[in-house]
SEFI-18976 format. One record per atom (N, C-alpha, C): residue number from 1; x, y, z. Coordinates in nm, 3 decimals. Layout:
residues N
<lummar num="NUM" X="X" Y="Y" Z="Z"/>
...
END
This chain:
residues 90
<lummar num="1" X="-4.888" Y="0.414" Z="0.540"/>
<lummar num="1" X="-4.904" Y="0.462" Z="0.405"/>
<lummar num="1" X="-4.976" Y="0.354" Z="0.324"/>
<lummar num="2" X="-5.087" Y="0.415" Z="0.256"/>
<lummar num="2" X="-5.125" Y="0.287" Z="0.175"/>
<lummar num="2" X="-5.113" Y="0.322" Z="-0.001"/>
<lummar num="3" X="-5.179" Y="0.248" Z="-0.075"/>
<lummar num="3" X="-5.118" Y="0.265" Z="-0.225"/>
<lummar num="3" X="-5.120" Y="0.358" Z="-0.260"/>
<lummar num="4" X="-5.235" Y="0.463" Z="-0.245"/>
<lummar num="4" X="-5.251" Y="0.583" Z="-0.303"/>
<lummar num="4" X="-5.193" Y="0.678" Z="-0.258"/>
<lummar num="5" X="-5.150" Y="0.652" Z="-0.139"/>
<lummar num="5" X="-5.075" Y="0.760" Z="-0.079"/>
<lummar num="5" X="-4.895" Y="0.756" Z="-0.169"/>
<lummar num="6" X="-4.887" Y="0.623" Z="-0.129"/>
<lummar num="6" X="-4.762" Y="0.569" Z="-0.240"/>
<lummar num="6" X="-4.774" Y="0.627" Z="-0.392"/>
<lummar num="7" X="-4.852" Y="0.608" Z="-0.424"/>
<lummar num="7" X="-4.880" Y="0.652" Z="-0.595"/>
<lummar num="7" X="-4.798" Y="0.842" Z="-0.569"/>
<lummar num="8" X="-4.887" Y="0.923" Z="-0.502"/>
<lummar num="8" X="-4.870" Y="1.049" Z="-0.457"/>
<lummar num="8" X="-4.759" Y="1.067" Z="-0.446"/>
<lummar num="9" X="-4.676" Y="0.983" Z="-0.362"/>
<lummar num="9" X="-4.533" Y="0.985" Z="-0.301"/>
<lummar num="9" X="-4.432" Y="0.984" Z="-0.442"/>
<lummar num="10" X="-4.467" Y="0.917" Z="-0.503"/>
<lummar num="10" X="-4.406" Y="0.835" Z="-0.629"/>
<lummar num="10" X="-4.417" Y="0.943" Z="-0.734"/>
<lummar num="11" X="-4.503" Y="1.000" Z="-0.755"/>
<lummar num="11" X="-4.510" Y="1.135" Z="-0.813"/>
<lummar num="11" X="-4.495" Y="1.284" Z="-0.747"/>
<lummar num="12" X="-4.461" Y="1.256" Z="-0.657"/>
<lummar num="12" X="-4.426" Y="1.421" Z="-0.624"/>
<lummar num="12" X="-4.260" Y="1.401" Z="-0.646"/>
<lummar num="13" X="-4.179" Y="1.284" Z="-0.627"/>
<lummar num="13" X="-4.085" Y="1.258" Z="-0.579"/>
<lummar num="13" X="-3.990" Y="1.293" Z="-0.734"/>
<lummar num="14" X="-4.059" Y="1.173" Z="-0.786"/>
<lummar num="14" X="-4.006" Y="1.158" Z="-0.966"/>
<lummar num="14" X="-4.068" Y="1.250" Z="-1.016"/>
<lummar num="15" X="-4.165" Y="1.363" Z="-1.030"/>
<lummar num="15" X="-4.174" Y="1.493" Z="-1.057"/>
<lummar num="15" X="-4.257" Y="1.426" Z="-1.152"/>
<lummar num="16" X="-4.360" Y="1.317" Z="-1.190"/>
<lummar num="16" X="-4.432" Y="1.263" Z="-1.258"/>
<lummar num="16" X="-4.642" Y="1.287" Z="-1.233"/>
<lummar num="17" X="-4.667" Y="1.238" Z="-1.350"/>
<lummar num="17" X="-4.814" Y="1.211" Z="-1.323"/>
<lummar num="17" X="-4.828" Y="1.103" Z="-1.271"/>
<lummar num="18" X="-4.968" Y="1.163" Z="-1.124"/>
<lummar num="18" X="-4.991" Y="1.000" Z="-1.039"/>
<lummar num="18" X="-5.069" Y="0.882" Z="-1.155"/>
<lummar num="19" X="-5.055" Y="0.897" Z="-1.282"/>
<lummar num="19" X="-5.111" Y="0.830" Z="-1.378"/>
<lummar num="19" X="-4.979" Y="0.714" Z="-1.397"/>
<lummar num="20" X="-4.904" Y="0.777" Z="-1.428"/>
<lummar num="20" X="-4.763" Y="0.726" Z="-1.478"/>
<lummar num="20" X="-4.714" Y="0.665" Z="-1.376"/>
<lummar num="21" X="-4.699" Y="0.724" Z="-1.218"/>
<lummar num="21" X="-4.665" Y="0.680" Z="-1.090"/>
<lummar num="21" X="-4.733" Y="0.514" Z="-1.092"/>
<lummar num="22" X="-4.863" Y="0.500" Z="-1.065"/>
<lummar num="22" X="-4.968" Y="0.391" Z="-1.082"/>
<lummar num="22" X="-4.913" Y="0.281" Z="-1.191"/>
<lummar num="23" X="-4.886" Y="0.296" Z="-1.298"/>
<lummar num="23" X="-4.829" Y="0.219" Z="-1.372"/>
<lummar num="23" X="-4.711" Y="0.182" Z="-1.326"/>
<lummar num="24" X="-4.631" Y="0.268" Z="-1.250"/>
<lummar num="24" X="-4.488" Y="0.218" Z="-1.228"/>
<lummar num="24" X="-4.463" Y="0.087" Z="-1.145"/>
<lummar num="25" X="-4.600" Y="0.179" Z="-1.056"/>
<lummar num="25" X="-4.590" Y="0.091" Z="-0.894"/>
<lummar num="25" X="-4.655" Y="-0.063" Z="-0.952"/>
<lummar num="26" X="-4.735" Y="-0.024" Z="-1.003"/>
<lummar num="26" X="-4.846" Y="-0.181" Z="-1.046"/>
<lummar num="26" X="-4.728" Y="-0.253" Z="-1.168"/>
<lummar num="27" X="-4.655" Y="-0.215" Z="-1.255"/>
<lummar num="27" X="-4.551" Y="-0.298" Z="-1.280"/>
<lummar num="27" X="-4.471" Y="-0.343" Z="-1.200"/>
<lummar num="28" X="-4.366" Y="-0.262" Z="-1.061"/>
<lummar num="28" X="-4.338" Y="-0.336" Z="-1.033"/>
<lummar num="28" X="-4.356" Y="-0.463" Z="-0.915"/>
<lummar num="29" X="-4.516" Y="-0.423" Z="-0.853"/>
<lummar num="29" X="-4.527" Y="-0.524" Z="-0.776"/>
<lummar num="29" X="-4.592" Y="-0.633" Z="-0.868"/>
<lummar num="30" X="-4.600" Y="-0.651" Z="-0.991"/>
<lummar num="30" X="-4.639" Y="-0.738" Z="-1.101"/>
<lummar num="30" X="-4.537" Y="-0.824" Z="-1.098"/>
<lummar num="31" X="-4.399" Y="-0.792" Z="-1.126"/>
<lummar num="31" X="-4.317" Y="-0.788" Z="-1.152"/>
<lummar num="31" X="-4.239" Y="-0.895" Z="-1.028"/>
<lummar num="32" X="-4.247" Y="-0.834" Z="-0.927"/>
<lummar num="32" X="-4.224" Y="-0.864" Z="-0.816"/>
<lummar num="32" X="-4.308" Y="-1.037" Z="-0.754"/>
<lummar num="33" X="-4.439" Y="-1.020" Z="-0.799"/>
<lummar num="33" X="-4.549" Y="-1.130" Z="-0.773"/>
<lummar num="33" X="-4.506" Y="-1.231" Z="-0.838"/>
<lummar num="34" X="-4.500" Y="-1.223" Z="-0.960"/>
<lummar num="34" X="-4.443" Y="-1.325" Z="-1.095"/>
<lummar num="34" X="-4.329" Y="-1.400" Z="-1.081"/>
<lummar num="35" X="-4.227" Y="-1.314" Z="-1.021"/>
<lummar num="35" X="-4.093" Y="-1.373" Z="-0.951"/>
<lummar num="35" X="-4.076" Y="-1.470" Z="-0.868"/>
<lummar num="36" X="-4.197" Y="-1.432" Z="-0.753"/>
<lummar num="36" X="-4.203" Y="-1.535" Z="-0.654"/>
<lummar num="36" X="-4.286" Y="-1.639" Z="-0.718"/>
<lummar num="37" X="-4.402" Y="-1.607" Z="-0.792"/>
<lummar num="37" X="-4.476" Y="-1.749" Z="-0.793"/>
<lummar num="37" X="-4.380" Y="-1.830" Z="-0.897"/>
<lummar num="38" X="-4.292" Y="-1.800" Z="-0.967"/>
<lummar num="38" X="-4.225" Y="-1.909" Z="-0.998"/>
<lummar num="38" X="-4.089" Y="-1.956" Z="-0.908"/>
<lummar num="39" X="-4.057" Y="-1.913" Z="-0.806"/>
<lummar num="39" X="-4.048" Y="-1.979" Z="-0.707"/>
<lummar num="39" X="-3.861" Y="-1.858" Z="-0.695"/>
<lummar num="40" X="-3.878" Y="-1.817" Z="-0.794"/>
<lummar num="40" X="-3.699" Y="-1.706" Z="-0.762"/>
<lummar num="40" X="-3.745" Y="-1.613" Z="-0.637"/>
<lummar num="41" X="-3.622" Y="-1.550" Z="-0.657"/>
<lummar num="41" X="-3.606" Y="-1.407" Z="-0.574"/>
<lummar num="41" X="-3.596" Y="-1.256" Z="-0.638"/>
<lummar num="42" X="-3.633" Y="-1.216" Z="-0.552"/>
<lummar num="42" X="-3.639" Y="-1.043" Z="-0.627"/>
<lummar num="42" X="-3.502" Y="-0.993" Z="-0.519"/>
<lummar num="43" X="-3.406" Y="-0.893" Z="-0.553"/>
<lummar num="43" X="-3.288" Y="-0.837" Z="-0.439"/>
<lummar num="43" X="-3.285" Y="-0.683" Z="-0.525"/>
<lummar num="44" X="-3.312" Y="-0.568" Z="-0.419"/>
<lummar num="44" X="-3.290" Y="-0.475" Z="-0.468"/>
<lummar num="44" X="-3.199" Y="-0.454" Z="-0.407"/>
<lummar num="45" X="-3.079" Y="-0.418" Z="-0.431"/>
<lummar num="45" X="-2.962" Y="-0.373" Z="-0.318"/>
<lummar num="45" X="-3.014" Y="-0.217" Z="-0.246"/>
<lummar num="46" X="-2.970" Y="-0.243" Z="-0.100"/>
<lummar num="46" X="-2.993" Y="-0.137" Z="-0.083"/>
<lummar num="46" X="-3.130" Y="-0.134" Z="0.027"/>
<lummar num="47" X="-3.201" Y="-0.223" Z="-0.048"/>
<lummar num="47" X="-3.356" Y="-0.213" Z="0.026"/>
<lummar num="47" X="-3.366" Y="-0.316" Z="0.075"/>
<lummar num="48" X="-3.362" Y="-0.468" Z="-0.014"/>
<lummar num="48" X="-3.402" Y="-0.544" Z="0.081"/>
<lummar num="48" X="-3.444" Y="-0.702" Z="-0.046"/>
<lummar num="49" X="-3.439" Y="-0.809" Z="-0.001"/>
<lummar num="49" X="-3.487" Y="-0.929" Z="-0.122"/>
<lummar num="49" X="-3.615" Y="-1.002" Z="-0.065"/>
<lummar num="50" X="-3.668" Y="-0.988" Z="-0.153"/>
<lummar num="50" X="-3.811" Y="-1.083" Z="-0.130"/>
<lummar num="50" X="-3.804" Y="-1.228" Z="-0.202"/>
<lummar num="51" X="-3.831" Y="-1.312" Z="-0.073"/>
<lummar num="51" X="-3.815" Y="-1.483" Z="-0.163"/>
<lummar num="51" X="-3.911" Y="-1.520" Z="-0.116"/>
<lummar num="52" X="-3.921" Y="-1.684" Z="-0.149"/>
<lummar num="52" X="-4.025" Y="-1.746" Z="-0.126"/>
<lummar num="52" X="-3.981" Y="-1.840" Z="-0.035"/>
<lummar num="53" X="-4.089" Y="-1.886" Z="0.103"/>
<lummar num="53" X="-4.021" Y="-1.999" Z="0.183"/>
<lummar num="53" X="-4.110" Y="-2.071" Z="0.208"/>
<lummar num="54" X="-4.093" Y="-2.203" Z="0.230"/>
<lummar num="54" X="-4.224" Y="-2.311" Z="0.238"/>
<lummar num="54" X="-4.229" Y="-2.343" Z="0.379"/>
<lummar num="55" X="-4.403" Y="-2.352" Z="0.440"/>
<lummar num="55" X="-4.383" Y="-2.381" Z="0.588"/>
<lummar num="55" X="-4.472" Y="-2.508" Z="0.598"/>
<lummar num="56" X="-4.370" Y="-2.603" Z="0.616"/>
<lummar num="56" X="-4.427" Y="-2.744" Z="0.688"/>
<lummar num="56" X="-4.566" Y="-2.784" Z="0.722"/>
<lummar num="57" X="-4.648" Y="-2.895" Z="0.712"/>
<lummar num="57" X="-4.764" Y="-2.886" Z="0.771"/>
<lummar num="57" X="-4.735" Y="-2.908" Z="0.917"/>
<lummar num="58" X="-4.851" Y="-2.906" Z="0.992"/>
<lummar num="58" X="-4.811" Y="-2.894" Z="1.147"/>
<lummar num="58" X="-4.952" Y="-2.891" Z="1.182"/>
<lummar num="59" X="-4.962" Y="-2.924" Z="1.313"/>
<lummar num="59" X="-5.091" Y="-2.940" Z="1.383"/>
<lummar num="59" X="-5.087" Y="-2.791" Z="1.482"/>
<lummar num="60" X="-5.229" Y="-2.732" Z="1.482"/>
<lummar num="60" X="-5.230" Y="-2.594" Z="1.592"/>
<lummar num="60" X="-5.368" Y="-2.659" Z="1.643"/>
<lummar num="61" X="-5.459" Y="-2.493" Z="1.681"/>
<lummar num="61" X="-5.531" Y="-2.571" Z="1.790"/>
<lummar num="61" X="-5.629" Y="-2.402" Z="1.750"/>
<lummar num="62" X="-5.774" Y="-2.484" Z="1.747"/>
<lummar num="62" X="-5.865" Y="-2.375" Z="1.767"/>
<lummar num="62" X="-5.865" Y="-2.297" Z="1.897"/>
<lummar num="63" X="-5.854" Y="-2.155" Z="1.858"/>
<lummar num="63" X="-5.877" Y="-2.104" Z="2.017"/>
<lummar num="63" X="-6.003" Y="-2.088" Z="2.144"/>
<lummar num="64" X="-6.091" Y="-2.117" Z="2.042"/>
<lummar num="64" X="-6.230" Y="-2.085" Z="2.104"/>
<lummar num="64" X="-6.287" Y="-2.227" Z="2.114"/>
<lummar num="65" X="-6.262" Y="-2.362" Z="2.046"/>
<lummar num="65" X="-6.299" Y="-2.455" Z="2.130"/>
<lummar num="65" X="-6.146" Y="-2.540" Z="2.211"/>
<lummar num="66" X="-6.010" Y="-2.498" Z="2.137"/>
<lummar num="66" X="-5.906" Y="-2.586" Z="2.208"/>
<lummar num="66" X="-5.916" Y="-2.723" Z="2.105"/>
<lummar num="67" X="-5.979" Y="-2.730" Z="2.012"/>
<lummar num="67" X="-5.997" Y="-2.865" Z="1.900"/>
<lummar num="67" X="-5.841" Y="-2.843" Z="1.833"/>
<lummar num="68" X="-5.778" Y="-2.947" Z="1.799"/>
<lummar num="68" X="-5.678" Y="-2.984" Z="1.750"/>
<lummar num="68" X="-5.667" Y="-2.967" Z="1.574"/>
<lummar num="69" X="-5.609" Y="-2.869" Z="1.523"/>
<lummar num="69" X="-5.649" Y="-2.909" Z="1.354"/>
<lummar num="69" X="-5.535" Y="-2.886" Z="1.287"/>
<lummar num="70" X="-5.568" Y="-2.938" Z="1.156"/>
<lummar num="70" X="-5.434" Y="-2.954" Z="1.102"/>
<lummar num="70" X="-5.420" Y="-2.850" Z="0.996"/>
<lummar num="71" X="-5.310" Y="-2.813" Z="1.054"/>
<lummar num="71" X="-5.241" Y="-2.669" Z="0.914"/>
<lummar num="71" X="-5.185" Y="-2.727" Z="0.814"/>
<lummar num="72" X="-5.232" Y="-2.716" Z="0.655"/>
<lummar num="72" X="-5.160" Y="-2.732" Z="0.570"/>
<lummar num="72" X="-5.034" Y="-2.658" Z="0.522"/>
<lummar num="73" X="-4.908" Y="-2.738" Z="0.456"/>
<lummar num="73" X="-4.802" Y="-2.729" Z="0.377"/>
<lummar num="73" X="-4.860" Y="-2.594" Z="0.313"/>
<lummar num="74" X="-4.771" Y="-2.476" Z="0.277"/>
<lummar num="74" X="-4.779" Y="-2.368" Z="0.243"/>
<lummar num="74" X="-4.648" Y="-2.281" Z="0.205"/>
<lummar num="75" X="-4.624" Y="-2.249" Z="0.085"/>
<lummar num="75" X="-4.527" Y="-2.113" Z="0.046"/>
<lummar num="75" X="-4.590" Y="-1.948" Z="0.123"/>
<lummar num="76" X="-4.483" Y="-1.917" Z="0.153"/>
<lummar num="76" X="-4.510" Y="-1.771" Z="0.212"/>
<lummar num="76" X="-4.380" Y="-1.703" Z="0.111"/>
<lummar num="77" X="-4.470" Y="-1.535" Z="0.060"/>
<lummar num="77" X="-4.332" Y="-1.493" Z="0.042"/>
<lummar num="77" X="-4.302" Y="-1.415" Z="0.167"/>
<lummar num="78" X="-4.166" Y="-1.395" Z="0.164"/>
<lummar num="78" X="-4.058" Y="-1.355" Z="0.264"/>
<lummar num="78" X="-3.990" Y="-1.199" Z="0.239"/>
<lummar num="79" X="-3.941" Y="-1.121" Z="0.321"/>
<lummar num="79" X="-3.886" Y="-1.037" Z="0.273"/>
<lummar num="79" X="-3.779" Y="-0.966" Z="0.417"/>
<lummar num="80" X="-3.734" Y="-0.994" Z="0.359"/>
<lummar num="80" X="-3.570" Y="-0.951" Z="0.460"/>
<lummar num="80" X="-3.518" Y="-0.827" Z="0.410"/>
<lummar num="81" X="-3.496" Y="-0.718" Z="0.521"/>
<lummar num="81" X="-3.442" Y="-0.556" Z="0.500"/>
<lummar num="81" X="-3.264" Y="-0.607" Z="0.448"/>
<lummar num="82" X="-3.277" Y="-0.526" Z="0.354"/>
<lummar num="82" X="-3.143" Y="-0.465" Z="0.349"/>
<lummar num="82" X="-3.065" Y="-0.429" Z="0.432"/>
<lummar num="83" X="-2.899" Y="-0.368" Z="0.477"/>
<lummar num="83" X="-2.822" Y="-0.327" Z="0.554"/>
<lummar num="83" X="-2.819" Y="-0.159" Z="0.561"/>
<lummar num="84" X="-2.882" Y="-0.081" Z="0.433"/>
<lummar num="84" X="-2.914" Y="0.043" Z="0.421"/>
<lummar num="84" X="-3.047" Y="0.063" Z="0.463"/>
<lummar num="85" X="-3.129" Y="-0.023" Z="0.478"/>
<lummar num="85" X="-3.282" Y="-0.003" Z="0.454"/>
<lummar num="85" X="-3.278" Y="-0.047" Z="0.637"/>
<lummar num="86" X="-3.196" Y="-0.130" Z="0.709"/>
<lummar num="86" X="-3.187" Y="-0.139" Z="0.865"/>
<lummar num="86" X="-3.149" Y="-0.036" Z="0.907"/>
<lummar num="87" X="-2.979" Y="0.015" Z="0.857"/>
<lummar num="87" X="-2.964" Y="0.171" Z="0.919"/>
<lummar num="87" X="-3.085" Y="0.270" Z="0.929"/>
<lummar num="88" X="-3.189" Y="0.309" Z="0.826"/>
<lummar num="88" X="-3.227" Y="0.407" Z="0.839"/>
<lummar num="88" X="-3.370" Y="0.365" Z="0.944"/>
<lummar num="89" X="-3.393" Y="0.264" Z="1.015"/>
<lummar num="89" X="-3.456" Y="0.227" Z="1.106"/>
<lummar num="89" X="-3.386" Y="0.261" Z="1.241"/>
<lummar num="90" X="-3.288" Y="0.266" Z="1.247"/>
<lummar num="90" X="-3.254" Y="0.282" Z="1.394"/>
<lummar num="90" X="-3.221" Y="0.381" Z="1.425"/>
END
């Protein structure tokens, strides 16, 4: 599924315009973005919390010559399922 399909989803669902849907969605992954770059967490119960985690620098390795290079220090955000949002996976 990609956004627009989401937007669609979001308005057939909430019985809304995909106008209004679009705003919803783009607030809350706004919403969501803003959270992490100041370094909190977002937790929706139910679904699942998105944080932020920092990954070490470290040395890897080009694949196509085998040259040695160095990966920089980096935040990733993270996002771990919920216990409702795992049930309905299995």
């Amino acid at each position: 599924m990609n956004k627009a399909e989401l937007i669609d989803a979001i308005a057939a669902d909430a019985g809304i315009s995909k106008a209004a849907a679009k705003k919803a969605l783009d607030s809350v992954t706004n919403s969501i973005s803003s959270t992490l770059s100041s370094g909190g967490r977002v937790s929706l119960i139910g679904f699942g919390t998105f944080s932020v985690s920092e990954r070490s620098a470290r040395e890897g390795r080009n694949p196509s010559t085998g040259a040695t290079i160095k990966i920089p220090a980096k935040k990733v955000a993270k996002f771990k399922a919920g216990a409702e949002l795992t049930g309905k996976l299995n």
